[in-house]
C-alpha positions, 0 to 999 in steps of 0.5 A, spaced: 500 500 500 502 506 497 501 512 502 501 518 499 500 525 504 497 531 500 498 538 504 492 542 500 488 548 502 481 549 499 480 552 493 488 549 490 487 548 482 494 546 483 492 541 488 487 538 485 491 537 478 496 533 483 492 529 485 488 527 479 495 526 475 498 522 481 492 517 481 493 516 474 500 514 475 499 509 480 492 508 478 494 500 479 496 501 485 493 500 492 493 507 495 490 511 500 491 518 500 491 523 506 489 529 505 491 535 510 488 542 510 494 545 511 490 552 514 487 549 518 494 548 523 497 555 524 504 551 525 503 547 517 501 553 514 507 558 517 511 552 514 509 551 507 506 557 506 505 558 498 509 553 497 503 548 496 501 543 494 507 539 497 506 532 497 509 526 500 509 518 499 510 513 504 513 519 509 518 522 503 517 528 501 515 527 493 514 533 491 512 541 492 507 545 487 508 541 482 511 533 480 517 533 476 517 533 469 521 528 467 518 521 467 513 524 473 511 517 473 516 513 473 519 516 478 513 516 483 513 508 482 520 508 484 519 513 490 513 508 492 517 501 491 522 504 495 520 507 500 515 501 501 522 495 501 525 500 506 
């Protein structure tokens, strides 16, 4: 089971994108998603700021406003397969 931990705030298009891409990528792989309102804890908003969406998978942080362009999925499955090995 792949987790993936998505810092988000209401009304994020970019988040929203994040999300549909990354559940396109692993769209055979058993997820499950936590999604964080990262308003909703002055500590996570001070932290991320404008810097979201920010997400991690299995605890490793993935990726911040955007996933990587070069082989976004391929590198999210490697990053999947990783850390669930470790």
């Amino acid at each position: 089971m792949i987790r993936l931990r998505l810092y988000t705030r209401a009304g994020c298009g970019l988040c929203d994108e994040m999300r549909r891409q990354v559940d396109a990528f692993l769209e055979e792989a058993p997820r499950a998603w936590e999604v964080v309102d990262v308003d909703a804890d002055p500590a996570l908003a001070a932290r991320y700021g404008e810097e979201i969406p920010v997400l991690f998978v299995n605890d490793r942080l993935f990726a911040k406003i955007r996933l990587p362009r070069l082989a976004a999925a391929l590198r999210l499955k490697r990053a999947a397969a990783a850390a669930s090995n470790s």
